[in-house]
C-alpha positions in Angstrom: 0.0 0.0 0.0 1.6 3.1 -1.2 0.7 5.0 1.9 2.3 3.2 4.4 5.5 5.1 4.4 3.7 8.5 4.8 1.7 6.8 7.2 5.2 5.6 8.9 6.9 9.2 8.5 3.7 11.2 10.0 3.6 12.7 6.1 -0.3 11.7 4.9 -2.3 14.9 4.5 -5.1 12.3 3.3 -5.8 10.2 5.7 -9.9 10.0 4.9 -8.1 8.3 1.6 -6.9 5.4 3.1 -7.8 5.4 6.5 -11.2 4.6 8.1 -13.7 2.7 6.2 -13.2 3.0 2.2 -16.3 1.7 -0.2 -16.4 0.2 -3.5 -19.0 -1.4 -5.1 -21.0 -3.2 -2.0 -18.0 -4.2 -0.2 -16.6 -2.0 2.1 -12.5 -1.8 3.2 -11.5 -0.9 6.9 -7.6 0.4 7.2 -6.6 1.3 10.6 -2.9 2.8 11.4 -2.5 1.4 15.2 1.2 1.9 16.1 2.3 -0.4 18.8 -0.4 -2.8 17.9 0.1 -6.7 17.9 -3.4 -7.5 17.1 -6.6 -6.1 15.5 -9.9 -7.4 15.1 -12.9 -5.3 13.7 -15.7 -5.2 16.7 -19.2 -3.4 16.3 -18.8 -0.7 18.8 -22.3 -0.6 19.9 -22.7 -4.2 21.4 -18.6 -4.2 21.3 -19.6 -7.8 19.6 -16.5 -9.1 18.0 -16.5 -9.0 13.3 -13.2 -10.2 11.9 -10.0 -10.2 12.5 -7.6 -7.2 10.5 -4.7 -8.4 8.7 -1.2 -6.8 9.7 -0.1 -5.0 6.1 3.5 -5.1 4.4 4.7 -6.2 8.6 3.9 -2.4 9.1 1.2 -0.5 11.8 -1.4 -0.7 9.1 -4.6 -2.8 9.9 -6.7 -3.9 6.7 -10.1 -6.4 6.8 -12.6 -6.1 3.6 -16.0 -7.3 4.3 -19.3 -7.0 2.8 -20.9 -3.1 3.3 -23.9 -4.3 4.9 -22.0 -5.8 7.7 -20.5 -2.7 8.7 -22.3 -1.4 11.9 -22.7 2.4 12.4 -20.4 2.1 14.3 -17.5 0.3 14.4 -14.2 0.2 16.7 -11.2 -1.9 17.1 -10.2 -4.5 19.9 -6.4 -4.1 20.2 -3.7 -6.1 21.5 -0.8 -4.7 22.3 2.9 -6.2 24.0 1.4 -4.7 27.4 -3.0 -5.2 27.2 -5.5 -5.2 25.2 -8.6 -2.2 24.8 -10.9 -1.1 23.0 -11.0 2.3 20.3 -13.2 4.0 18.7 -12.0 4.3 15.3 -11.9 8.5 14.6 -11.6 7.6 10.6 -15.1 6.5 10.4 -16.4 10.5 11.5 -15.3 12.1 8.0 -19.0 14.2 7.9 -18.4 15.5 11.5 -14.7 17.1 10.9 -15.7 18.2 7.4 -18.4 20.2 9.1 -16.2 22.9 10.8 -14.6 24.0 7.4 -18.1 24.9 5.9 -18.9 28.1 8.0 -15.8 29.3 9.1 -15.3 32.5 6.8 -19.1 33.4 7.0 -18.4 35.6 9.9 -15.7 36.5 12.3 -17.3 34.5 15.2 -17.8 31.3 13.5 -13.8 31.1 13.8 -14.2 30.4 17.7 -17.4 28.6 17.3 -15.7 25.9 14.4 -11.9 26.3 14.7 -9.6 25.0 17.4 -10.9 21.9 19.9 -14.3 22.1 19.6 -16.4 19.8 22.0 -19.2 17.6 20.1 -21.7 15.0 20.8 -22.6 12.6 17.5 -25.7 10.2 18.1 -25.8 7.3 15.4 -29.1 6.0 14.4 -29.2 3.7 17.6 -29.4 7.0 19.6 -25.8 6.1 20.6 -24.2 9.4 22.0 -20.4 9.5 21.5 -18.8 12.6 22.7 -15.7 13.7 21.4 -13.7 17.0 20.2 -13.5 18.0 16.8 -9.9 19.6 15.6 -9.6 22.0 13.8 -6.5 23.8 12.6 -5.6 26.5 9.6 -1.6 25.5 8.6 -2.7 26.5 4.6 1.1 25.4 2.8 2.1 22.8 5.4 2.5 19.2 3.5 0.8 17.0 6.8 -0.4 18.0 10.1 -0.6 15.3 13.0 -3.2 15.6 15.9 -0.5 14.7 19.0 -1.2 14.6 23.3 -1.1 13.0 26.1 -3.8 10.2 24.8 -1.3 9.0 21.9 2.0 9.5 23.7 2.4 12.8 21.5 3.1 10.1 18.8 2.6 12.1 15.5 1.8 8.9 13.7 -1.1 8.2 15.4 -3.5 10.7 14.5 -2.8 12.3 10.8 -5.4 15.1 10.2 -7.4 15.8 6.8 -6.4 18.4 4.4 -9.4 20.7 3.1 -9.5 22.9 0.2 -9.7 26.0 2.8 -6.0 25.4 4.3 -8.0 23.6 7.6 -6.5 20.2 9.0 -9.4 18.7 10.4 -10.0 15.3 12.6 -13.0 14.8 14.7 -11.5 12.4 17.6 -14.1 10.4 19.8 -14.3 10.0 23.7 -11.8 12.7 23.7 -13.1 15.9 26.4 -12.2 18.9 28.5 -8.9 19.0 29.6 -7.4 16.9 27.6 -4.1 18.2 26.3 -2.7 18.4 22.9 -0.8 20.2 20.0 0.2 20.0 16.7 3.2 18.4 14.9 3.2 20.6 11.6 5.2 19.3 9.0 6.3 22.4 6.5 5.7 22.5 2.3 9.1 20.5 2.1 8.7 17.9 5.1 10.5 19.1 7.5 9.0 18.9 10.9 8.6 22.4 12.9 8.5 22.4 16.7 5.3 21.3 18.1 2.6 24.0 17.7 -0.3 25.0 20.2 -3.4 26.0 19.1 -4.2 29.0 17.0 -7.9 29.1 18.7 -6.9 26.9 21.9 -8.8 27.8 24.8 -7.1 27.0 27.7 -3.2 26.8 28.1 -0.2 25.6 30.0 3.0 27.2 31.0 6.0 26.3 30.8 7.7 23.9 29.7 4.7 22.2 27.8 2.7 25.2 26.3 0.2 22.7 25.4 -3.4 23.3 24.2 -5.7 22.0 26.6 -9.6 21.6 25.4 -11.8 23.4 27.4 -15.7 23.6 27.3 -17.1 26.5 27.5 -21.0 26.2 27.8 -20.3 24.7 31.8 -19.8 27.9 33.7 -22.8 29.3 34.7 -23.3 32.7 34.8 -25.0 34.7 37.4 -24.7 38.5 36.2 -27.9 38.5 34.0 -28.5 41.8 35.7 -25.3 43.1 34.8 -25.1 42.0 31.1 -29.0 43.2 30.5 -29.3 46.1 32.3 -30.3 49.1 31.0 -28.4 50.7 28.3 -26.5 54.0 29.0 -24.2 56.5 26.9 -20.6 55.9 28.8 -19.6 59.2 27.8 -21.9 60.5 30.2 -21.6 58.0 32.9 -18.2 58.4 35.0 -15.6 56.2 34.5 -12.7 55.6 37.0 -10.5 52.7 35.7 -8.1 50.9 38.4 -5.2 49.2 36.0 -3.7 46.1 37.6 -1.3 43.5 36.3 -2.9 40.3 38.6 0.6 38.7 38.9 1.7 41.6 41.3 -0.7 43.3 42.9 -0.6 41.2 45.9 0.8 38.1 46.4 0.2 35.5 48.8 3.7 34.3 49.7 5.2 37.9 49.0 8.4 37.1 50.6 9.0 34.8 48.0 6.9 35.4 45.1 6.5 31.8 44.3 2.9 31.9 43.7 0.7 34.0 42.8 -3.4 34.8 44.0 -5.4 32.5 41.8 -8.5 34.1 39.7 -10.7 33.4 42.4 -8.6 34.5 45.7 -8.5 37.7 43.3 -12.0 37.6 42.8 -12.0 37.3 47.0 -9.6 40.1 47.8 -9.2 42.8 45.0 -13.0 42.9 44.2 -13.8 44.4 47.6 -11.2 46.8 47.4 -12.1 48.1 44.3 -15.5 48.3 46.0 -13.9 50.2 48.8 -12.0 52.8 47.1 -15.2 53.7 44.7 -13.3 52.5 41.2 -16.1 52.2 38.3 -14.1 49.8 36.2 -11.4 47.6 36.4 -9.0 46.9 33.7 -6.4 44.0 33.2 -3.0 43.6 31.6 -3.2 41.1 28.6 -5.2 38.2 29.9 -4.1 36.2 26.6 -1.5 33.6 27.1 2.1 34.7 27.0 5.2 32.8 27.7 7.6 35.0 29.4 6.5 36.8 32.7 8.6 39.6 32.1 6.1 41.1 29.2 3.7 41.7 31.3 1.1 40.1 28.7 2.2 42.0 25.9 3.9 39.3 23.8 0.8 37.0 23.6 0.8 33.4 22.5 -2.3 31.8 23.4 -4.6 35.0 22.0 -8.0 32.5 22.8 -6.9 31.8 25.8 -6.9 33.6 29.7 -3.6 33.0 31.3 -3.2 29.4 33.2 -0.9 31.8 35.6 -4.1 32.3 38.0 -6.2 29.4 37.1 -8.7 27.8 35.3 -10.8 29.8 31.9 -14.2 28.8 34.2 -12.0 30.5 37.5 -11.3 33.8 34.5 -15.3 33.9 33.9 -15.9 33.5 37.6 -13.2 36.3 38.5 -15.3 38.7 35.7 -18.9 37.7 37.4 -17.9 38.3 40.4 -17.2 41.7 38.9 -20.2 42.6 37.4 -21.7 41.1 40.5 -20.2 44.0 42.2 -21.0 46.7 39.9 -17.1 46.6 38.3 -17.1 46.9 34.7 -14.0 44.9 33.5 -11.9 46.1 30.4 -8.8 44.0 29.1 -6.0 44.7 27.4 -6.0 43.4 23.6 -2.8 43.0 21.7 -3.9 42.6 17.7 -0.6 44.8 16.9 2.3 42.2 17.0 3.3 38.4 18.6 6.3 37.0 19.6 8.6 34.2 18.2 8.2 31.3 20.3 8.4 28.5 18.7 5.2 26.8 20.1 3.4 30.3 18.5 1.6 31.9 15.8 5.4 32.5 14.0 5.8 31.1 10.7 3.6 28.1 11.6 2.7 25.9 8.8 7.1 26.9 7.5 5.6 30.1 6.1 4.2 33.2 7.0 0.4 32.1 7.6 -0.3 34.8 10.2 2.8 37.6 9.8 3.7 40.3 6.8 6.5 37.9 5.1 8.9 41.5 4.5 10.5 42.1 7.9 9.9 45.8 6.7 6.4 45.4 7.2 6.4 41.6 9.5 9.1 42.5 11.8 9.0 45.0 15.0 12.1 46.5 16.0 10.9 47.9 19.2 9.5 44.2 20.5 11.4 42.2 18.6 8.0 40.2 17.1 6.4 39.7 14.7 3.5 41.9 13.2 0.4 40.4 11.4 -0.2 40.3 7.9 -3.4 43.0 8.1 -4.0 42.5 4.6 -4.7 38.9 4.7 -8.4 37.7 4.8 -7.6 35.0 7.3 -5.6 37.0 9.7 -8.3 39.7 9.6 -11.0 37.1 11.0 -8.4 36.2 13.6 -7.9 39.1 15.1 -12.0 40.4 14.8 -12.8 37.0 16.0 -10.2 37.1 18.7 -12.3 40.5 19.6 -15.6 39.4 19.8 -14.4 36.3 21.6 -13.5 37.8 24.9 -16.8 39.9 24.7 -18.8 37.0 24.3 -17.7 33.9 26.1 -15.8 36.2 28.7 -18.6 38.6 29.3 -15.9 41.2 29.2 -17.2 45.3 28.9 -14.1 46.1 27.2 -10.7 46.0 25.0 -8.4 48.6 25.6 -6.5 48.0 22.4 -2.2 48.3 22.7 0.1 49.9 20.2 -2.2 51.4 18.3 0.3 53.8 16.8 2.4 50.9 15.7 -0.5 49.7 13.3 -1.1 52.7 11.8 1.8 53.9 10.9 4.6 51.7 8.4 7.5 54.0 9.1 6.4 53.5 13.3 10.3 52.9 15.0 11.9 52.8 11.2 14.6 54.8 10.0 14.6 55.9 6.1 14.7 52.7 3.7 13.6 50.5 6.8 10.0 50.4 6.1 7.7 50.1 2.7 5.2 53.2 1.9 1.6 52.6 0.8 0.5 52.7 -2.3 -0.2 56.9 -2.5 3.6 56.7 -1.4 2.5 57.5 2.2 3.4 55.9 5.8 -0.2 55.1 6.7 -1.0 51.2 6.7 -4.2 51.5 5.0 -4.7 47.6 5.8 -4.5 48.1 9.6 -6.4 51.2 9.6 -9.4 48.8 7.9 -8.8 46.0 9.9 -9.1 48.4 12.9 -12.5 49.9 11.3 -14.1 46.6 10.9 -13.1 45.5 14.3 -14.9 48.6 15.9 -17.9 48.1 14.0 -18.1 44.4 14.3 -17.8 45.0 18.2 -20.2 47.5 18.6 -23.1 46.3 16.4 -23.3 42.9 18.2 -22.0 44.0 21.9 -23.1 47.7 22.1 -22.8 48.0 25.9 -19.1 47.1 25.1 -15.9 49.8 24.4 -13.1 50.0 22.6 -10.2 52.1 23.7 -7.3 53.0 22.0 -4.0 53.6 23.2 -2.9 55.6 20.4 0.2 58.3 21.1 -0.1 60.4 18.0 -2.5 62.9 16.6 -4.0 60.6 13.7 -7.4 62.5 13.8 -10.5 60.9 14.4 -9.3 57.5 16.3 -12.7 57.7 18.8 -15.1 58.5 15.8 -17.5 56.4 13.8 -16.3 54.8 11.1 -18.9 56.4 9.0 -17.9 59.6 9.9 -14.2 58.3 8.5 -13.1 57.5 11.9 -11.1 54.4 13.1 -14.2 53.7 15.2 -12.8 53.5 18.7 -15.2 54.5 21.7 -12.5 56.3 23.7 -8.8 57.2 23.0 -6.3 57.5 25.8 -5.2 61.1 26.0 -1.2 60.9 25.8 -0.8 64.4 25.4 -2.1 65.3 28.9 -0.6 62.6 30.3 3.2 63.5 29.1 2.6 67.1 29.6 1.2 67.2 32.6 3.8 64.7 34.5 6.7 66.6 32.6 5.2 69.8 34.5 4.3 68.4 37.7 7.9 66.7 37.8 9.7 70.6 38.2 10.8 71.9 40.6 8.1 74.6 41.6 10.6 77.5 41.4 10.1 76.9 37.6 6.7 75.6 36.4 5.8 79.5 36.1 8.1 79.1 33.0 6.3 76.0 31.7 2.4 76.8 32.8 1.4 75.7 29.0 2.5 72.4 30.0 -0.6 72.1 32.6 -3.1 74.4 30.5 -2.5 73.5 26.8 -4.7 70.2 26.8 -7.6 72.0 26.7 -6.9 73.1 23.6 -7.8 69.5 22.1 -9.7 68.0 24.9 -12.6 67.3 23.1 -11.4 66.5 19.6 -11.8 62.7 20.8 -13.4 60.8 23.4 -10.5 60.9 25.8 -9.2 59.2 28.9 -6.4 60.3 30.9 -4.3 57.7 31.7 -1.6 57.5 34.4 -0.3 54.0 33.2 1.7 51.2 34.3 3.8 52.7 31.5 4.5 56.1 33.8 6.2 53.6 36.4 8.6 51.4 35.0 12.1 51.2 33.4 13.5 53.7 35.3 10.8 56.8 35.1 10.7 56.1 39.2 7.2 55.9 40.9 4.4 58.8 41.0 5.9 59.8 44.2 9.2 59.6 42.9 8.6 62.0 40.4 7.5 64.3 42.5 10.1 67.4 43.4 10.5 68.5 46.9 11.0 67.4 50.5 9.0 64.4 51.8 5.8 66.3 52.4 6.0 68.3 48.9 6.5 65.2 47.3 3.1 64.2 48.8 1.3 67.4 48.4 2.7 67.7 44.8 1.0 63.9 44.4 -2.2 64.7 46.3 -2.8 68.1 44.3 -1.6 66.3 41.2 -4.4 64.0 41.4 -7.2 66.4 42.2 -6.1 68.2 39.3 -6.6 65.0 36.9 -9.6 64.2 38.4 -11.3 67.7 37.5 -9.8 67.6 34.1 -12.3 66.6 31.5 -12.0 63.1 30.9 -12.5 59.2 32.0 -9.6 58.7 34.4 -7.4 55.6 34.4 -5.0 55.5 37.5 -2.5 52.2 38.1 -1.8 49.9 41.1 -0.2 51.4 43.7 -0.7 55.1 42.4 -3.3 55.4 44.7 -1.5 55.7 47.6 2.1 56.7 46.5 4.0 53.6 46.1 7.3 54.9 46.7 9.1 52.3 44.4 8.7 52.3 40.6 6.2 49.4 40.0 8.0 45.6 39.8 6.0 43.1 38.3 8.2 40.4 40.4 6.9 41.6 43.6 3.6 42.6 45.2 2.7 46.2 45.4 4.0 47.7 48.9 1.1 47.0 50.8 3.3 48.0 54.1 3.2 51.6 53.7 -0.4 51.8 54.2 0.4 52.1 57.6 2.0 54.9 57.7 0.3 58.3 57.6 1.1 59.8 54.7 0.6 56.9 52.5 -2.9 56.0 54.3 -3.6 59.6 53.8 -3.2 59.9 49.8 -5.3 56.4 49.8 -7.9 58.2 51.7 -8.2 61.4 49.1 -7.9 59.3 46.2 -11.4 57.1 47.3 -12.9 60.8 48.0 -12.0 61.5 44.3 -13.8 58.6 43.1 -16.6 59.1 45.2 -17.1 62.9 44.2 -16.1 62.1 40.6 -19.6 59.0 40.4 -21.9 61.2 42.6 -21.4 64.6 41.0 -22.5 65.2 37.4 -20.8 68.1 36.9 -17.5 66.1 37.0 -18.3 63.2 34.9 -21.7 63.8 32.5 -19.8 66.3 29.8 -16.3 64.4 30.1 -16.2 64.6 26.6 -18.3 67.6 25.7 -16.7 71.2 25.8 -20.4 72.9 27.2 -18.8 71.3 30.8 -15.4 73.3 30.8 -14.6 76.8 31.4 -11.3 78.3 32.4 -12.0 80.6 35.0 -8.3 81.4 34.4 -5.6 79.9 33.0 -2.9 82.5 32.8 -2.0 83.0 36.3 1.8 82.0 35.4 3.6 84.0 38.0 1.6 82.2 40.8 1.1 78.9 39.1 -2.4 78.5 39.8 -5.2 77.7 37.2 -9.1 77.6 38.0 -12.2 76.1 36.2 -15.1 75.4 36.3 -17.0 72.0 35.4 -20.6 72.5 34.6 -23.0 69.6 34.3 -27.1 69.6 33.6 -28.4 72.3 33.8 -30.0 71.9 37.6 -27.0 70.2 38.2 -24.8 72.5 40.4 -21.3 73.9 38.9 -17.8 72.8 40.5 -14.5 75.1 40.6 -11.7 74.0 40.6 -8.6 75.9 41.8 -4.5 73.9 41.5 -2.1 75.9 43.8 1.3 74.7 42.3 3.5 76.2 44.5 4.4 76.1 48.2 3.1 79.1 48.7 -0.2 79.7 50.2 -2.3 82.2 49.2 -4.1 84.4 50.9 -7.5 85.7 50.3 -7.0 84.8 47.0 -10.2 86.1 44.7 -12.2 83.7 42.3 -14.4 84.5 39.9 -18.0 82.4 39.7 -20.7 82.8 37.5 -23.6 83.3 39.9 -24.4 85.2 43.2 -25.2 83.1 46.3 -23.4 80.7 48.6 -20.6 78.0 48.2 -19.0 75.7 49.7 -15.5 74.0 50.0 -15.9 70.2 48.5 -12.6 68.5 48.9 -9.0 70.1 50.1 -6.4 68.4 49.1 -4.1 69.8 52.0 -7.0 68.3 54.2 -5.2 66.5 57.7 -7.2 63.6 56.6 -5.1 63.2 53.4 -1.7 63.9 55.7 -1.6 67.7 54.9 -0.5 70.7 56.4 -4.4 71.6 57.1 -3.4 75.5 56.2 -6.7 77.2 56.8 -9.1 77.2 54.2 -12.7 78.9 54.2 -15.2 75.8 54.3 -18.1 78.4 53.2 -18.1 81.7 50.8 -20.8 83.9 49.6 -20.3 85.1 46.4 -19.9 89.4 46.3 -21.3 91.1 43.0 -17.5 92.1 41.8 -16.4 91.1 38.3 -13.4 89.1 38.7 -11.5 86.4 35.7 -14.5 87.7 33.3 -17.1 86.4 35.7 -19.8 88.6 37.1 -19.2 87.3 40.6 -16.4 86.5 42.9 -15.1 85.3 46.3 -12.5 85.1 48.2 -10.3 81.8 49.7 -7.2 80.9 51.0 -5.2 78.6 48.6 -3.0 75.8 50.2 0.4 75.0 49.3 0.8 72.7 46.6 -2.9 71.6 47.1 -6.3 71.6 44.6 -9.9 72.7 46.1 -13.2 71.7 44.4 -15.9 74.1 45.5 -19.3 73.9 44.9 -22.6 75.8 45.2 -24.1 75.1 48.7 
């Protein structure tokens, strides 16, 4: 049989050819490849009553009986005899119809990826009513010459279990009895025979670490879900609703055995632990560092493998989904971190995976990031496309997630992003814009909001490529929010002088305004601003112990009256004084100290005044809820506003003292006569300041001051931000 040595070498891409049972005219031909096997006899699988006995062929693993067509019960199986036992198998070759299946409504839509593609968990009832579970494979590896099904239930022998080449590029196999859990990968065999390291699954659901990085199948219709009250309440506009984002990488935010970091909190002690504290300290939303498998710790999530897959770091996918319920359980909205710009080169990856490039640009000019030293998808190619949109919807729909904050958006757009002249290929108008990402990112947007619309996208986006948080029909990239990198840089490049001399840089801390609503913004102060050497928020700050904390304290007052969702990470919320190590849990221990306790205590004030006050959150991203009151008061380095919400909603000033100096009986202007009050003090003792006297209640006097018709006078703390409000 001319097979038999591509049988023998793990090379048949055919398998449903000569494998399995094989009619012609009335009599039917069984062929089983059974490595290891000493005998074989042909059994009916149902009443597991014995057939006939299959002939050994050529002295090789190949089992062969011929018998007439109508003796061939639905289904059949083998009895095997091996040097060690002898069982009983289910022969997969016989379920041609059921792996077929997957390929026919794969590229219909995004989603069917997920629902056909990878390990998918099916139950086939013959005409007995015989239920056989079982998990059908399948796998896109479009120029590789054979493609092996291989885990722990054939000894990773890639012999064993050769899958079926379609006309689509899928490798499909449909293997009985097999279920959740079980692991596997993929022995690929490239256009020329040469076998590539063992490949994971594109669309695997579940992974290990190392040193496996095996697929495992994973069923996702168990959990059960109990935040129907979350996922169906009532829809609102999030630009209106506030937003106060708490950024946490899970691997280091606390840690149970912190002395020696050998373990981390699982999804469910997370689920016990950080849950309630976001609770506590008034946060709207959570959002996560890549979830999506990666290999190396040190990325932090950002070089993602398993893209299908929630890390096996903190447990289980059904722990993930219970982590997120417990969430929405809680009235935490949960956005995560979506890599679609770039993937690493591990050889168990996405990386030139059939031999060739089926998921990366093939011209390192385009393929190859210098930056991250991965590789970039091919955002051109139909196939990748539905990857990454599928990979999108994915999360959003089996996860329950609200939303994909979506990384390196910059680096997509742009061809020439980290290239030098003659490093990088224009566009076709002889441009830099890669008009296939820029689609790609379109599509995704639109995909995600027509069939989630309580769900956002945010981009992190550093550049001012217009329209990145506007509809797609408007020629937008689509994005629901954008983060605001401007203020952010700005802002900490001001705050981070010495006081003496931000009178020399006050467009630093006023010029955002000047763009603040030309996208849906949030103001992010990322684990990005903590790492690699930039020091911690605290450590940034200039000054003596106490200025450093007043600087902090008035710092974040100012950001939290800025228009604007706020994003703030671990730790920043009470002044971690060491730049942020994902190797360690945050420093917990300083919360029992004063001053640290203190700048935890005004940062869960902020988020409390920021949810229950309109006129800080409802026009975040409208200009009718800003007006300067003044921002040219260089010399003193103090700017006011005002933040203005419905219209029987009452106003807010806001006044940031960024000096040392107090001043005294300092004169605001306000827009209407009456009585006010002071709000929140950032030099408050509760917050560990200096508690510099402050008038807690003002009536406004009928004299013009900053082009308003009335005014009143304070005293302005040093280095400290007061929100006052109409009593």
């Amino acid at each position: 049989m001319q097979q038999i040595p591509l049988l023998a070498r793990a090379q048949c891409a055919t398998p449903f050819d000569c494998l399995g049972p094989q009619v012609e005219d009335s009599a039917v031909t069984v062929n089983a490849w059974l490595p290891g096997a000493k005998s074989v006899e042909l059994i009916d699988w149902t009443s597991r009553a014995p057939i006939e006995k299959m002939a050994c062929i050529e002295d090789s693993s190949l089992y062969s009986v011929t018998i007439p067509q109508a003796d061939l019960p639905q289904l059949y199986g083998f009895e095997i005899t091996t040097a060690e036992t002898t069982y009983q198998y289910l022969d997969p070759y016989q379920f041609q119809a059921q792996a077929y299946h997957a390929v026919h409504y794969i590229d219909h839509a995004p989603e069917n990826l997920y629902q056909q593609a990878g390990a998918q968990i099916l139950t086939v009832t013959d005409v007995s009513e015989h239920a056989i579970e079982g998990v059908r494979f399948a796998v896109f590896a479009p120029n590789a010459s054979a493609v092996s099904l291989i885990g722990e239930f054939n000894l990773w022998n890639g012999s064993s279990h050769p899958m079926q080449r379609t006309e689509l590029g899928y490798w499909v196999l449909f293997v009985p009895y097999l279920g959740s859990g079980t692991q596997y990968k993929y022995q690929v065999k490239d256009a020329h025979g040469n076998e590539l390291p063992h490949k994971a699954d594109p669309i695997g659901f579940s992974a290990e670490q190392y040193p496996s990085h095996a697929s495992r199948v994973y069923d996702h219709s168990q959990y059960e879900w109990q935040d129907s009250a979350w996922m169906n309440r009532e829809t609102s506009d999030p630009y209106t609703q506030p937003m106060s984002i708490y950024e946490v990488q899970l691997g280091s935010w606390k840690r149970p055995d912190h002395d020696t970091g050998e373990r981390y909190l699982s999804y469910r002690e997370l689920a016990a632990e950080l849950i309630p504290y976001l609770v506590e300290m008034n946060y709207t939303h959570i959002e996560l560092l890549p979830i999506s498998e990666y290999p190396f710790d040190g990325s932090w999530g950002y070089q993602p493998v398993g893209m299908f897959a929630p890390t096996s770091r903190f447990g289980h996918p059904d722990e993930f989904k219970y982590f997120v319920d417990q969430c929405h359980q809680h009235n935490i909205g949960v956005i995560i971190d979506w890599v679609p710009a770039h993937f690493p080169e591990d050889g168990h990856g996405l990386a030139r995976f059939d031999g060739s490039c089926v998921y990366e640009y093939e011209d390192p000019r385009k393929g190859w990031h210098p930056d991250w030293n991965s590789c970039i998808y091919d955002f051109g190619k139909d196939t990748v496309r539905q990857f990454l949109v599928a990979n999108a919807l994915y999360w959003l729909d089996k996860f329950h997630v609200d939303g994909l904050r979506v990384d390196a958006v910059a680096s997509m757009l742009y061809l020439d992003y980290s290239r030098n002249d003659g490093e990088w290929i224009p566009n076709v108008d002889g441009g830099n814009h890669n008009y296939e990402a820029i689609s790609l990112l379109q599509w995704m947007n639109q995909e995600v909001y027509k069939k989630f619309p309580r769900a956002m996208t945010i981009a992190e986006e550093s550049t001012s490529f217009a329209k990145v948080s506007r509809p797609v029909f408007d020629g937008g990239l689509g994005f629901g929010f954008k983060w605001n990198m401007g203020w952010m840089h700005d802002s900490l490049h001001y705050i981070a002088k010495d006081p003496a001399y931000r009178r020399y840089h006050h467009g630093e801390i006023t010029f955002s305004m000047v763009y603040a609503f030309n996208e849906n913004f949030v103001l992010p102060i990322s684990h990005d601003e903590v790492v690699h050497g930039k020091g911690s928020m605290l450590q940034k700050m200039p000054g003596d112990e106490w200025q450093q904390a007043a600087n902090l304290r008035c710092y974040a007052a100012f950001m939290f009256g800025h228009p604007g969702k706020k994003l703030n990470f671990m730790g920043n919320e009470w002044g971690q004084a060491l730049e942020w190590n994902h190797d360690a849990q945050l420093q917990w221990d300083l919360l029992q100290y004063e001053k640290h306790a203190g700048i935890q205590a005004l940062y869960k004030d902020l988020n409390q005044l920021y949810r229950d006050i309109p006129a800080l959150h409802v026009f975040d991203c409208d200009p009718q809820g800003f007006e300067w009151i003044d921002h040219e008061n260089a010399d003193q380095s103090i700017v006011s506003f005002v933040r203005k919400g419905p219209t029987n909603q009452p106003k807010v000033y806001a006044v940031c003292n960024f000096t040392p100096l107090p001043r005294e009986n300092f004169r605001l202007g306000v827009k209407d006569a009456g009585s006010y009050k002071l709000l929140l003090n950032t030099d408050d003792k509760a917050y560990w300041g200096s508690e510099y006297p402050v008038q807690t209640a003002m009536t406004a006097e009928k004299l013009a001051w900053n082009h308003q018709s009335h005014s009143i006078i304070i005293n302005v703390p040093p280095l400290a931000t007061l929100f006052i409000i109409a009593d």
